[in-house]
PDB file of N, CA, C and O in Angstrom:
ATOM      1  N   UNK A   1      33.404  13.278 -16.626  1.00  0.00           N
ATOM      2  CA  UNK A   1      32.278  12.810 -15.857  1.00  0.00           C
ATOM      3  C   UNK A   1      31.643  11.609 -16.558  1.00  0.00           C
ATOM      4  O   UNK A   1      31.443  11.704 -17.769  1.00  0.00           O
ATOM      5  N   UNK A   2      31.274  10.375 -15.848  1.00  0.00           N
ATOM      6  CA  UNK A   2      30.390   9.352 -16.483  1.00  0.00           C
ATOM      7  C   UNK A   2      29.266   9.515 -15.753  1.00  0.00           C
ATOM      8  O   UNK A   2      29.176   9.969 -14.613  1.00  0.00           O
ATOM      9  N   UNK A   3      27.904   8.886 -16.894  1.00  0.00           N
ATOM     10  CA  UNK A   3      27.142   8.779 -16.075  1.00  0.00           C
ATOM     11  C   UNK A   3      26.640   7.638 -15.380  1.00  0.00           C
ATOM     12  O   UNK A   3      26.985   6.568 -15.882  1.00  0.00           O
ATOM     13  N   UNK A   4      26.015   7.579 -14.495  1.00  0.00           N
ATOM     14  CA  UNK A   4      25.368   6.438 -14.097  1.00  0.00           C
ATOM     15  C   UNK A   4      24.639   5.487 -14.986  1.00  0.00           C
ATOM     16  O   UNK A   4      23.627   6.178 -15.099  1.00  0.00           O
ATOM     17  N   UNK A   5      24.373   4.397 -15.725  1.00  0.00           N
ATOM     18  CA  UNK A   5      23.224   4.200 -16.191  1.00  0.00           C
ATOM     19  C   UNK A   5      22.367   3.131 -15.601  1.00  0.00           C
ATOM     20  O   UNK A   5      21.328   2.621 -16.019  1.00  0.00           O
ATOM     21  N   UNK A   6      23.194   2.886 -14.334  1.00  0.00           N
ATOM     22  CA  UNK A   6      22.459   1.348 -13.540  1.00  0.00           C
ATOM     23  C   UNK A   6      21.349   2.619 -12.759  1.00  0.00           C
ATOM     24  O   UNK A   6      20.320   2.099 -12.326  1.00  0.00           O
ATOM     25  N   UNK A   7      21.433   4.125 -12.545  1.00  0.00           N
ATOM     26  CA  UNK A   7      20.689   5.001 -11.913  1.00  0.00           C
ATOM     27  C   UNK A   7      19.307   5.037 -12.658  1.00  0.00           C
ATOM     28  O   UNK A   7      19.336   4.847 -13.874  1.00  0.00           O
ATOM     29  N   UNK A   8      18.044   5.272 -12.017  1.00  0.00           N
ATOM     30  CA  UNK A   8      17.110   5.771 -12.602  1.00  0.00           C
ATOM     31  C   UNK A   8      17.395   7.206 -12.774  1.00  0.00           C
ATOM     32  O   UNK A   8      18.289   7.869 -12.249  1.00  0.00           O
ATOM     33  N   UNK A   9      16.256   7.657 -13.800  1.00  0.00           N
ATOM     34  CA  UNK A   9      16.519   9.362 -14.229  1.00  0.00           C
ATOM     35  C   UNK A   9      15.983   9.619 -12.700  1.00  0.00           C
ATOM     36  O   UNK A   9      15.549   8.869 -11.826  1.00  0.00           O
ATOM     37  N   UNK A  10      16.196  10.907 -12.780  1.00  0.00           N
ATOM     38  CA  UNK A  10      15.652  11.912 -11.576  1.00  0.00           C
ATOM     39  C   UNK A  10      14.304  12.004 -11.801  1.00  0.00           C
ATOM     40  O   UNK A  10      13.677  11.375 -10.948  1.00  0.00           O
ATOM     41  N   UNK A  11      13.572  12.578 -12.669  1.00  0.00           N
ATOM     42  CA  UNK A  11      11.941  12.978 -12.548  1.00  0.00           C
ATOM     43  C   UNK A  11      11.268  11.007 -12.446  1.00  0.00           C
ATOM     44  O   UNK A  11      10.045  10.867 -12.406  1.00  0.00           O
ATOM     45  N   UNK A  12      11.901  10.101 -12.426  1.00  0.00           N
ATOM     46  CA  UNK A  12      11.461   8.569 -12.201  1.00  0.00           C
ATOM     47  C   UNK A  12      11.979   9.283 -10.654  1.00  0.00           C
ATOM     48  O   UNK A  12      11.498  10.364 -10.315  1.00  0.00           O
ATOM     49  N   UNK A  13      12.865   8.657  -9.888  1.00  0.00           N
ATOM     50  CA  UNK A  13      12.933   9.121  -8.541  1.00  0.00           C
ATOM     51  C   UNK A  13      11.903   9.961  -7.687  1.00  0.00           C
ATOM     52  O   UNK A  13      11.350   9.669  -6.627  1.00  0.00           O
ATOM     53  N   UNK A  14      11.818  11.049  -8.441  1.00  0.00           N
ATOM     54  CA  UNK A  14      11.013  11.919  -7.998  1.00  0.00           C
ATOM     55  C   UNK A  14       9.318  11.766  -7.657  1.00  0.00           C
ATOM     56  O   UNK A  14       8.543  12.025  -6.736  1.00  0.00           O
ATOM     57  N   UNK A  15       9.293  11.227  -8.901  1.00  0.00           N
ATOM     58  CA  UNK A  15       7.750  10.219  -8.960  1.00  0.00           C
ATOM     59  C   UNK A  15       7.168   9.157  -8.067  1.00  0.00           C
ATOM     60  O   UNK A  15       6.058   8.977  -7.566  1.00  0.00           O
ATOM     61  N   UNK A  16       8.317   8.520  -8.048  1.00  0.00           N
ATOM     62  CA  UNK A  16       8.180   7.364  -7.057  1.00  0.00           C
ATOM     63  C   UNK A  16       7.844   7.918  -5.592  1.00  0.00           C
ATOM     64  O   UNK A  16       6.925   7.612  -4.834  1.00  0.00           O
ATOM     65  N   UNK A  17       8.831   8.781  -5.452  1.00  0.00           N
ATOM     66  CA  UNK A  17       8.440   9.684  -4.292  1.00  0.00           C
ATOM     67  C   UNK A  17       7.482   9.720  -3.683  1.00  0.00           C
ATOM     68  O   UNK A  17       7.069   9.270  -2.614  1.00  0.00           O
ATOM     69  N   UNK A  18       6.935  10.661  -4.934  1.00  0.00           N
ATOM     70  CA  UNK A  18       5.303  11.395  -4.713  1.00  0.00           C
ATOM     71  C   UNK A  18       4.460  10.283  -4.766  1.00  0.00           C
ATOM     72  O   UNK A  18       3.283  10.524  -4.495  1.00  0.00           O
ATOM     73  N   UNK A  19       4.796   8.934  -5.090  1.00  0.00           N
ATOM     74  CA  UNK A  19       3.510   7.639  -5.353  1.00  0.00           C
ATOM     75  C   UNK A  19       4.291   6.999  -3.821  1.00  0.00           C
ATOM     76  O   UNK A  19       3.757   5.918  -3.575  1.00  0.00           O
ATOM     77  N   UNK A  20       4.898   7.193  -3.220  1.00  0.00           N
ATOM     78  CA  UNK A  20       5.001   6.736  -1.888  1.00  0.00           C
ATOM     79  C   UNK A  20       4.478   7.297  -0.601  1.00  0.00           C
ATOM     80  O   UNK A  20       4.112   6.698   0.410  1.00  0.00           O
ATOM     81  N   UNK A  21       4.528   8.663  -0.881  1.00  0.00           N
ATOM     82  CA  UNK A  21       3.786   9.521   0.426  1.00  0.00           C
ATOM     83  C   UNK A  21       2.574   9.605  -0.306  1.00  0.00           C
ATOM     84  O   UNK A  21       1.823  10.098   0.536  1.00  0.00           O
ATOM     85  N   UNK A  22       1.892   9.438  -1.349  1.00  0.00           N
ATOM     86  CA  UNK A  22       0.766   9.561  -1.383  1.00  0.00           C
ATOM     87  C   UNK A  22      -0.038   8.701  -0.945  1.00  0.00           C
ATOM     88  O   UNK A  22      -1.117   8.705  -0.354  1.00  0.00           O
ATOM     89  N   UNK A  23       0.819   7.813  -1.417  1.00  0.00           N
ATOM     90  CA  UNK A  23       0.187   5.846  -0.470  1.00  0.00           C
ATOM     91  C   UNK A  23       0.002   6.254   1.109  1.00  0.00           C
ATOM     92  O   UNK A  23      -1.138   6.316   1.569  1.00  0.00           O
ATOM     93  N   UNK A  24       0.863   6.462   1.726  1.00  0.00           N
ATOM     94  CA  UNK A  24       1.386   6.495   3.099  1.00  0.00           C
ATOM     95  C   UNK A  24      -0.041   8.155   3.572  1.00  0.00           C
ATOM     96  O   UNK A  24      -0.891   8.220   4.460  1.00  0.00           O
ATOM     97  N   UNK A  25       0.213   8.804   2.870  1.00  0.00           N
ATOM     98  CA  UNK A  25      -1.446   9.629   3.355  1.00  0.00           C
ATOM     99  C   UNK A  25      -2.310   9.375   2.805  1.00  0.00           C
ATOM    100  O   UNK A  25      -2.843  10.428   2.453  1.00  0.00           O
ATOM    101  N   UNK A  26      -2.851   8.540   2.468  1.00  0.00           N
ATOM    102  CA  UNK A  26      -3.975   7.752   2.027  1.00  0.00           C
ATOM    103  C   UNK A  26      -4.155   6.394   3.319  1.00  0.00           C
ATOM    104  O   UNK A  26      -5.301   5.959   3.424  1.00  0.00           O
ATOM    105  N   UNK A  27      -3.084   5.768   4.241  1.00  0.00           N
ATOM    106  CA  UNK A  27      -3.052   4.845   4.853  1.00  0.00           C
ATOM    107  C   UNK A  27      -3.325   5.362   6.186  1.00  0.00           C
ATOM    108  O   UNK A  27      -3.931   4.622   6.961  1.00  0.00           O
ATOM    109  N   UNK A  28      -3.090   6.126   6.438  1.00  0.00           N
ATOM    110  CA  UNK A  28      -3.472   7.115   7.586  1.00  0.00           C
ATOM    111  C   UNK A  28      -4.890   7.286   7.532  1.00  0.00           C
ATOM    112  O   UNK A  28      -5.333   8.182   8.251  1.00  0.00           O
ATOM    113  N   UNK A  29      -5.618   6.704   6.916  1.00  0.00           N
ATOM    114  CA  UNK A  29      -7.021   6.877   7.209  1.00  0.00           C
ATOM    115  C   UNK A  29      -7.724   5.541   7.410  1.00  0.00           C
ATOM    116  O   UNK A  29      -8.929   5.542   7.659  1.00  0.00           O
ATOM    117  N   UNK A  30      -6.716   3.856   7.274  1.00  0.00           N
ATOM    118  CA  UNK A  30      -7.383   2.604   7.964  1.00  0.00           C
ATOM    119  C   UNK A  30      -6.693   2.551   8.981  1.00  0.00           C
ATOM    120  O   UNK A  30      -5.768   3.310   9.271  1.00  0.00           O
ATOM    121  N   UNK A  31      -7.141   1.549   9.659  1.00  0.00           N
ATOM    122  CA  UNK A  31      -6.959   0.933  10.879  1.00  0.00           C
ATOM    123  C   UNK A  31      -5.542   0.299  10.524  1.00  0.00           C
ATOM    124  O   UNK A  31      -4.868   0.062   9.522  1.00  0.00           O
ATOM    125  N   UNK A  32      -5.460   0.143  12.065  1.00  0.00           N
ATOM    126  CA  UNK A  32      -3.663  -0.426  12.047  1.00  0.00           C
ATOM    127  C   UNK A  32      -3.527  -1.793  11.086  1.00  0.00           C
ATOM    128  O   UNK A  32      -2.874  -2.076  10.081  1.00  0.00           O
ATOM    129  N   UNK A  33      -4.498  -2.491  11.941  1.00  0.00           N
ATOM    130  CA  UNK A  33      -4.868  -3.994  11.042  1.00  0.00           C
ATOM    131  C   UNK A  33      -4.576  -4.112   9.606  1.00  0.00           C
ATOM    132  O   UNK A  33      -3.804  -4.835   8.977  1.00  0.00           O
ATOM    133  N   UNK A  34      -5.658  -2.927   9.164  1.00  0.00           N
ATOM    134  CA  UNK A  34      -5.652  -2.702   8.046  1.00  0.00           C
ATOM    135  C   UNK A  34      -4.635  -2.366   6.710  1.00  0.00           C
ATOM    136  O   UNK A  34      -4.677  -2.684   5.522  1.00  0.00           O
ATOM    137  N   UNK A  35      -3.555  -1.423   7.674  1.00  0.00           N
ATOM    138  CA  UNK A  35      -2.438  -0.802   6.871  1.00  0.00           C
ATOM    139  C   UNK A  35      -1.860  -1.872   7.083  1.00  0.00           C
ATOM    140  O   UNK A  35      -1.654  -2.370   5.976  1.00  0.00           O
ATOM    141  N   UNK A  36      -1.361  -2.711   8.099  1.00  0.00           N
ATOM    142  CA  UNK A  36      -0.409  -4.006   8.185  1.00  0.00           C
ATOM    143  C   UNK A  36      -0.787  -5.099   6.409  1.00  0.00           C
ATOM    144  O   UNK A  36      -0.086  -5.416   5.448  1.00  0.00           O
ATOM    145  N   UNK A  37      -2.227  -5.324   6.794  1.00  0.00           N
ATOM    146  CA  UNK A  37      -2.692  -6.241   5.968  1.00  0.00           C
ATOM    147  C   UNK A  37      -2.149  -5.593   4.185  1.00  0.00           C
ATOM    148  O   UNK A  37      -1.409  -6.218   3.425  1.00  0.00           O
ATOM    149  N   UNK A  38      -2.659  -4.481   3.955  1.00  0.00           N
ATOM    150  CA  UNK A  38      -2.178  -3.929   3.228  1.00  0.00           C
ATOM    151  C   UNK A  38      -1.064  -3.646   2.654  1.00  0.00           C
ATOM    152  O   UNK A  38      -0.867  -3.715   1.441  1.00  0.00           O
ATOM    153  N   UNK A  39      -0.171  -3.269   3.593  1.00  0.00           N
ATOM    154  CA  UNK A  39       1.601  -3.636   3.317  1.00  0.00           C
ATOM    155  C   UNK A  39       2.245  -4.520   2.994  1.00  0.00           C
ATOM    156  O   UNK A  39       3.260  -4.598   2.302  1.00  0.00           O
ATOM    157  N   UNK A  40       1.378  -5.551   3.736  1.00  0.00           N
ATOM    158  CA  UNK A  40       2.058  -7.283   3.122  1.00  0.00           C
ATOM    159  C   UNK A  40       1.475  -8.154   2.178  1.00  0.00           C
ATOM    160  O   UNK A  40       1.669  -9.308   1.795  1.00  0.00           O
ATOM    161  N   UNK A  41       0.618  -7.134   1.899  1.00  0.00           N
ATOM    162  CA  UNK A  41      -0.432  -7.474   0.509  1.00  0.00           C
ATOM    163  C   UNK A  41       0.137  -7.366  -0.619  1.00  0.00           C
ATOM    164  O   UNK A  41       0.408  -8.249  -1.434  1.00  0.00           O
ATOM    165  N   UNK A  42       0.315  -6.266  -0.657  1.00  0.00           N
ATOM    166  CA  UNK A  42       1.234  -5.264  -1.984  1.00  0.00           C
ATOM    167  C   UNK A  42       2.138  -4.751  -1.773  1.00  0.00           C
ATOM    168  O   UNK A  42       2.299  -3.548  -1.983  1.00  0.00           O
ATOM    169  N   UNK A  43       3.272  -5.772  -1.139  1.00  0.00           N
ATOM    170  CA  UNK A  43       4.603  -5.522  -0.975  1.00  0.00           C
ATOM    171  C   UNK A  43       5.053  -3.903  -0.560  1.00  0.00           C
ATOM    172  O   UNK A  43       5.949  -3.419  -1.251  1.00  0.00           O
ATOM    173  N   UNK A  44       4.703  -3.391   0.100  1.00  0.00           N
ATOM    174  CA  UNK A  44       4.867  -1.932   0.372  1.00  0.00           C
ATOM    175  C   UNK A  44       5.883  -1.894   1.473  1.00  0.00           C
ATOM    176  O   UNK A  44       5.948  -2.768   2.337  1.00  0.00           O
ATOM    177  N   UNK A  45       6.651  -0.882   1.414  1.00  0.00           N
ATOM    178  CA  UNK A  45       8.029  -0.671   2.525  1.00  0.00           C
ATOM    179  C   UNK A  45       8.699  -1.485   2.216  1.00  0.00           C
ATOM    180  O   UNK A  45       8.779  -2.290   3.145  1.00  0.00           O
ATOM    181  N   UNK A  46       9.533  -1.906   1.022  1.00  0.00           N
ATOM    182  CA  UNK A  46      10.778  -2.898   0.914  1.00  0.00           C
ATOM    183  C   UNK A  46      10.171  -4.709   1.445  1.00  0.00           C
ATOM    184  O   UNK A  46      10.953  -5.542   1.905  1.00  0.00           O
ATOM    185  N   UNK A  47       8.580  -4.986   1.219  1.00  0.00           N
ATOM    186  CA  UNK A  47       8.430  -6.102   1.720  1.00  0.00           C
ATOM    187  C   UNK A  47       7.839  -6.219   0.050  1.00  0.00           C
ATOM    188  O   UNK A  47       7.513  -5.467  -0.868  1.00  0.00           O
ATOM    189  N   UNK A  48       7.983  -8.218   0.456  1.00  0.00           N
ATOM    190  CA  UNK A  48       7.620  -9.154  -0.882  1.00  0.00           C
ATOM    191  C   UNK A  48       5.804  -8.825  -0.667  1.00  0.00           C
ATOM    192  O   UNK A  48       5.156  -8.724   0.375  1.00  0.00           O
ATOM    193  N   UNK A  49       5.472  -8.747  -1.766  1.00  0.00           N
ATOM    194  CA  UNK A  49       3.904  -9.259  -1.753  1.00  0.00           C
ATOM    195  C   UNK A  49       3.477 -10.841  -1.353  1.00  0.00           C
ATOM    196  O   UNK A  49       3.786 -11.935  -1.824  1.00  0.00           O
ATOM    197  N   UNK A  50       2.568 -10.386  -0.193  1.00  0.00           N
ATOM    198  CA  UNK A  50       2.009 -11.944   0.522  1.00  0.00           C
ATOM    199  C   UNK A  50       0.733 -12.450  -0.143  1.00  0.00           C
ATOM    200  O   UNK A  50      -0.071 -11.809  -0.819  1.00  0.00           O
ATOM    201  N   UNK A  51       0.723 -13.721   0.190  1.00  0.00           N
ATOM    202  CA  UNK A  51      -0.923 -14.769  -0.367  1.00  0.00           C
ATOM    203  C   UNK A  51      -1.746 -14.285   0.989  1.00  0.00           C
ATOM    204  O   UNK A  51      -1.324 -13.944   2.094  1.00  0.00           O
ATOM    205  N   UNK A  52      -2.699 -14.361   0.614  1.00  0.00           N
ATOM    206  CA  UNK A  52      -3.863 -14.019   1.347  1.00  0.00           C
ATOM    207  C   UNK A  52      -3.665 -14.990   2.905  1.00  0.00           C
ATOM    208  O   UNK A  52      -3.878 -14.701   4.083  1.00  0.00           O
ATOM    209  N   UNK A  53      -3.157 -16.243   2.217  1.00  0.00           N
ATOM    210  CA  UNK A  53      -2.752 -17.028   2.852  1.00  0.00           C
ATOM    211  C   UNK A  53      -1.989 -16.981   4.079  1.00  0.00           C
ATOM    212  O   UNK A  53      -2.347 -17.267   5.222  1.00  0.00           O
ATOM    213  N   UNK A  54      -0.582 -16.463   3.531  1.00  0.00           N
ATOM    214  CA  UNK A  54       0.322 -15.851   4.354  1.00  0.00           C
ATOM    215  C   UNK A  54       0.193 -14.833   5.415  1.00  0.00           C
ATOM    216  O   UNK A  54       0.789 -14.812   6.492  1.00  0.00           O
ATOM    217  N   UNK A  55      -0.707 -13.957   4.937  1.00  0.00           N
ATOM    218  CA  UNK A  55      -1.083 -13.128   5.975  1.00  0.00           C
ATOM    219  C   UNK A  55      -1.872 -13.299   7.288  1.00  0.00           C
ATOM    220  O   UNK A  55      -1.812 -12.778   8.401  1.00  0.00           O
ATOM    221  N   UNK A  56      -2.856 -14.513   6.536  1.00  0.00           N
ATOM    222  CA  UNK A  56      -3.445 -14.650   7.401  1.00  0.00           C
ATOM    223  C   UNK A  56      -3.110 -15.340   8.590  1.00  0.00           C
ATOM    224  O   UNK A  56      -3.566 -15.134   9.715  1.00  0.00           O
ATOM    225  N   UNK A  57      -1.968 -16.482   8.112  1.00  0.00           N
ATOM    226  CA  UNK A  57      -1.140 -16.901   9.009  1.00  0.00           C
ATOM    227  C   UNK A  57      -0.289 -16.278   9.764  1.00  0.00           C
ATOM    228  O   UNK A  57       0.013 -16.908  10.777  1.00  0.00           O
ATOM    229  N   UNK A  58       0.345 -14.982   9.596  1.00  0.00           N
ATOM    230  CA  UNK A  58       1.011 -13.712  10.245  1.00  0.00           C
ATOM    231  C   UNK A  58       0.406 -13.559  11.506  1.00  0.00           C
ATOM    232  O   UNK A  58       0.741 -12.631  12.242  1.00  0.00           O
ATOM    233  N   UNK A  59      -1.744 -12.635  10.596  1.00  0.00           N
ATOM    234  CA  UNK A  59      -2.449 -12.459  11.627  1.00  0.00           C
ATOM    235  C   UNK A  59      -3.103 -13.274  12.811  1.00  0.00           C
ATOM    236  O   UNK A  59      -3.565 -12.945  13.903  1.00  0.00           O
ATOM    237  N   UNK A  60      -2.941 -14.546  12.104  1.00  0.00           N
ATOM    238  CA  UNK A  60      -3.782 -15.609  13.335  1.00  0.00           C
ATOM    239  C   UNK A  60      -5.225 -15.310  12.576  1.00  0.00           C
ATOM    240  O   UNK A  60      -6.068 -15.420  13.466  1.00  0.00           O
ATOM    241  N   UNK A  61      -5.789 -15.030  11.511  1.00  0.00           N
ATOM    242  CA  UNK A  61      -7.090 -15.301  10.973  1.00  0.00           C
ATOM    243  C   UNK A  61      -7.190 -15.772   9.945  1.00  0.00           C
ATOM    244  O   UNK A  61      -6.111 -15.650   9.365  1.00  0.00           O
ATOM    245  N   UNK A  62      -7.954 -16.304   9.306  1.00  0.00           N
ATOM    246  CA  UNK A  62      -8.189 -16.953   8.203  1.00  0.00           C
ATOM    247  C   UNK A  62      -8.002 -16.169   6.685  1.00  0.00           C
ATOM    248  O   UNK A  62      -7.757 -14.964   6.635  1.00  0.00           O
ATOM    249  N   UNK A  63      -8.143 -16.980   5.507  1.00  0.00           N
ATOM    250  CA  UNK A  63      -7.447 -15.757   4.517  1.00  0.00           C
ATOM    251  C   UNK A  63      -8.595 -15.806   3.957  1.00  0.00           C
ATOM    252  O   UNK A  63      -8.575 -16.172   2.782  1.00  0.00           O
ATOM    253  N   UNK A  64      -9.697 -15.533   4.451  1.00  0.00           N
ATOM    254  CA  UNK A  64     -10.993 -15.434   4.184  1.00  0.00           C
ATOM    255  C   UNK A  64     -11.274 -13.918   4.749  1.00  0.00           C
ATOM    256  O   UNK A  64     -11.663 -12.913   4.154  1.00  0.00           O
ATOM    257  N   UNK A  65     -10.953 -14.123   6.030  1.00  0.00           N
ATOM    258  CA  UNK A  65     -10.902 -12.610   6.880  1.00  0.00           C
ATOM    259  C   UNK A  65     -10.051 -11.558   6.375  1.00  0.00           C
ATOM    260  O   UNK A  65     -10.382 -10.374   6.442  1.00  0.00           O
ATOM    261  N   UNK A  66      -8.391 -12.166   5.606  1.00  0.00           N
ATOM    262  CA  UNK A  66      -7.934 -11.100   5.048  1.00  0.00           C
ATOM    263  C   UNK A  66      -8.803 -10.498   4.172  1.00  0.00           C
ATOM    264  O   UNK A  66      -9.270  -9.360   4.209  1.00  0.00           O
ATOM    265  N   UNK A  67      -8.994 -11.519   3.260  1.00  0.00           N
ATOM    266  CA  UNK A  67      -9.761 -11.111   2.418  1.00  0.00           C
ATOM    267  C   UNK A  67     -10.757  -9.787   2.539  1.00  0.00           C
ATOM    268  O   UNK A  67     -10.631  -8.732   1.918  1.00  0.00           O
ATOM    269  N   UNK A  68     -11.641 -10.084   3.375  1.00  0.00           N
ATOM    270  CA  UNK A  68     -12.755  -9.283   4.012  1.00  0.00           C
ATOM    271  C   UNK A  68     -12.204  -7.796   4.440  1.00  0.00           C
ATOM    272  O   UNK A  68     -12.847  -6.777   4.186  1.00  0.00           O
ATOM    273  N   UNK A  69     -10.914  -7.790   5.131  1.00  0.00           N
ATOM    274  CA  UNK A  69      -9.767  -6.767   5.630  1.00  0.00           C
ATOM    275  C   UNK A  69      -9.706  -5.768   4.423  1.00  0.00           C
ATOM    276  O   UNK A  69      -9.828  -4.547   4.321  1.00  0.00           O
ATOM    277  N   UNK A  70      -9.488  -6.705   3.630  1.00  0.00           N
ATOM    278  CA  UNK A  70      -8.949  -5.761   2.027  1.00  0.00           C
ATOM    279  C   UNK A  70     -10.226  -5.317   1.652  1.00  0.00           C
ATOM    280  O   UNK A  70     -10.389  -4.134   1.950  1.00  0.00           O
ATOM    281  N   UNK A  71     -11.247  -5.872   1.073  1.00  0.00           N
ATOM    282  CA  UNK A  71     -11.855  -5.324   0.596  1.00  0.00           C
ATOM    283  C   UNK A  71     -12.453  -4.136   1.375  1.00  0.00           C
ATOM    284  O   UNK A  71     -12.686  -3.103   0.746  1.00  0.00           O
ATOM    285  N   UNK A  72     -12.712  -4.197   2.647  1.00  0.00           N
ATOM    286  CA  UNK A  72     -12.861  -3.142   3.952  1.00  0.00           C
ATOM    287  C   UNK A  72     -11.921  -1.864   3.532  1.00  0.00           C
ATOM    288  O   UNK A  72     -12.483  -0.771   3.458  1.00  0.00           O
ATOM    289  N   UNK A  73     -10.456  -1.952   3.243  1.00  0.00           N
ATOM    290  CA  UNK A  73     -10.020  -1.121   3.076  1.00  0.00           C
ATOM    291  C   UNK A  73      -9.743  -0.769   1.813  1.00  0.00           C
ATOM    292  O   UNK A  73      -8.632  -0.269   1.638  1.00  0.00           O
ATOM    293  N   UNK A  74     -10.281  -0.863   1.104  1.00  0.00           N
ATOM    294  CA  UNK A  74     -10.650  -0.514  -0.300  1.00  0.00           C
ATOM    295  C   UNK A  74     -11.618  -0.095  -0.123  1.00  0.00           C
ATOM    296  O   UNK A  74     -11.757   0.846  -0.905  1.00  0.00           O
ATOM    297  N   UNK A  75     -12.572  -0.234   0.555  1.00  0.00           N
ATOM    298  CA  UNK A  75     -13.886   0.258   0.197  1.00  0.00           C
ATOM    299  C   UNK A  75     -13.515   1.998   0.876  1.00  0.00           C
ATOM    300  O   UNK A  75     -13.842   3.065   0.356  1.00  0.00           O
ATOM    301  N   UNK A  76     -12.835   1.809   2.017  1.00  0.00           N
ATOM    302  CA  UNK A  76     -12.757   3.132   3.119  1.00  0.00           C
ATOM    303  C   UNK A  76     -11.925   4.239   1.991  1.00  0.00           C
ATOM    304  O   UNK A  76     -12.127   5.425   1.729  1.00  0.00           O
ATOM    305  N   UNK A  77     -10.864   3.192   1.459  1.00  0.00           N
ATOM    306  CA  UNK A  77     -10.462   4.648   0.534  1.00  0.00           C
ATOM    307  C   UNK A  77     -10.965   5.419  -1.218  1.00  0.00           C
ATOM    308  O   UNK A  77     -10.670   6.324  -1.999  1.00  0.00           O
ATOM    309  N   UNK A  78     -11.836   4.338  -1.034  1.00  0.00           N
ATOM    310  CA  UNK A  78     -12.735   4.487  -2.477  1.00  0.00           C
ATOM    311  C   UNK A  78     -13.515   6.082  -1.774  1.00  0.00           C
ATOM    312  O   UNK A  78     -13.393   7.191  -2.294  1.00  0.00           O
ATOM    313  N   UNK A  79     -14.430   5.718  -0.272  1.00  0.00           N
ATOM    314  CA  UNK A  79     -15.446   6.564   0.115  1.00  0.00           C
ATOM    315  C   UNK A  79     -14.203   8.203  -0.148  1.00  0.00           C
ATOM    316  O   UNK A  79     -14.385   9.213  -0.827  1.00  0.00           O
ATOM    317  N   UNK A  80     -13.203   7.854   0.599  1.00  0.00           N
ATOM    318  CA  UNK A  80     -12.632   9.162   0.934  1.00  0.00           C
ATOM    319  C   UNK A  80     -12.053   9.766  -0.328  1.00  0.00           C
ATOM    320  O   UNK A  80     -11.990  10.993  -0.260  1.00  0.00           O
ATOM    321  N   UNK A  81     -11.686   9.328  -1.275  1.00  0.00           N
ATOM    322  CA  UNK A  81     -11.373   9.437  -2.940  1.00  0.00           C
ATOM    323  C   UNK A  81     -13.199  10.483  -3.106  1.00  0.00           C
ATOM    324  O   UNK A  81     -13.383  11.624  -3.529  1.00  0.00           O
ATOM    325  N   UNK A  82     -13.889   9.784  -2.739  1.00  0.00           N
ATOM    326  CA  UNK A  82     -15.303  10.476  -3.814  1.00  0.00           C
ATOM    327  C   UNK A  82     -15.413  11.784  -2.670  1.00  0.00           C
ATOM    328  O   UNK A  82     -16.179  12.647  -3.100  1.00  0.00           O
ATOM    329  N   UNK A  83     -15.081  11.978  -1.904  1.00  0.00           N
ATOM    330  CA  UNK A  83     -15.409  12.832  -0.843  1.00  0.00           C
ATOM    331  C   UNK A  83     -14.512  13.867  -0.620  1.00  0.00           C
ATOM    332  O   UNK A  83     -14.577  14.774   0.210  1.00  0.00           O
ATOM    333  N   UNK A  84     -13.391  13.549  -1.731  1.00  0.00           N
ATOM    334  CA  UNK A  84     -12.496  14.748  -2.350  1.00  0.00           C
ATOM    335  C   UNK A  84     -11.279  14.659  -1.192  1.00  0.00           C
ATOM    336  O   UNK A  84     -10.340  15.453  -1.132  1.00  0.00           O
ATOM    337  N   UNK A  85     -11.410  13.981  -0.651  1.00  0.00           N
ATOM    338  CA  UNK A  85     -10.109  13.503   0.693  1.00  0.00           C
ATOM    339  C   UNK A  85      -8.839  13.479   0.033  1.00  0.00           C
ATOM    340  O   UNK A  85      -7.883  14.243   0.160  1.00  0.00           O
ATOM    341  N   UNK A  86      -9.059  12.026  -1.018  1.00  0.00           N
ATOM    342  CA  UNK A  86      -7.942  11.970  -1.769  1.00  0.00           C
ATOM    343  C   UNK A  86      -8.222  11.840  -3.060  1.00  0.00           C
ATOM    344  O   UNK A  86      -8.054  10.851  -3.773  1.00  0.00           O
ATOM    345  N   UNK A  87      -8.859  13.369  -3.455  1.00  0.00           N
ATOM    346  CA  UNK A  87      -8.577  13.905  -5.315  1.00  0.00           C
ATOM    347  C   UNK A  87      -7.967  13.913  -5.746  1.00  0.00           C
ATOM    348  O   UNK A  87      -8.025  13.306  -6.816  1.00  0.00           O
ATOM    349  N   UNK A  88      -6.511  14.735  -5.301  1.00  0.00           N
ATOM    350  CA  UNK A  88      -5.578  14.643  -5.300  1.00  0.00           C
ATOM    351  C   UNK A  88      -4.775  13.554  -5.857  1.00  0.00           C
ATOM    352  O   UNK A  88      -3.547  13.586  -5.770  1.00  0.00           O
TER     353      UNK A  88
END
């Protein structure tokens, strides 16, 4: 038997996992807008991380408004973090 070594270990796999559905139920609580903006923010689902810029050009608003988007949804999952939503 050889092993892999281009493989990550298993408990790395596993982790990643759990830091992907935890993202993904944590996103379930902004707006569509919001999770979009978010995804192409911080490269999430196999996408590059975008400039504020970029997005905003995606959305048709300014990257002033992304801006505003993000911090909006940061703020929504900060509230639900203190409110024991996502303690976890």
């Amino acid at each position: 038997m050889l092993a892999d070594t281009q493989a990550p270990p298993p408990d790395a796999r596993v982790a990643e996992e759990h830091r992907r559905r935890g993202v993904g139920e944590c996103l379930v609580h902004l707006t569509e807008r919001e999770v979009l903006m978010v995804r192409l923010r911080y490269g999430l689902d196999a996408h590059e991380p975008h400039s504020l810029q970029e997005i905003g050009d995606l959305l048709g608003v300014s990257r002033e408004r992304v801006w505003q988007l993000e911090k909006q949804a940061f703020a929504t999952l900060r509230r639900l973090r203190q409110s024991t939503v996502l303690a976890e």
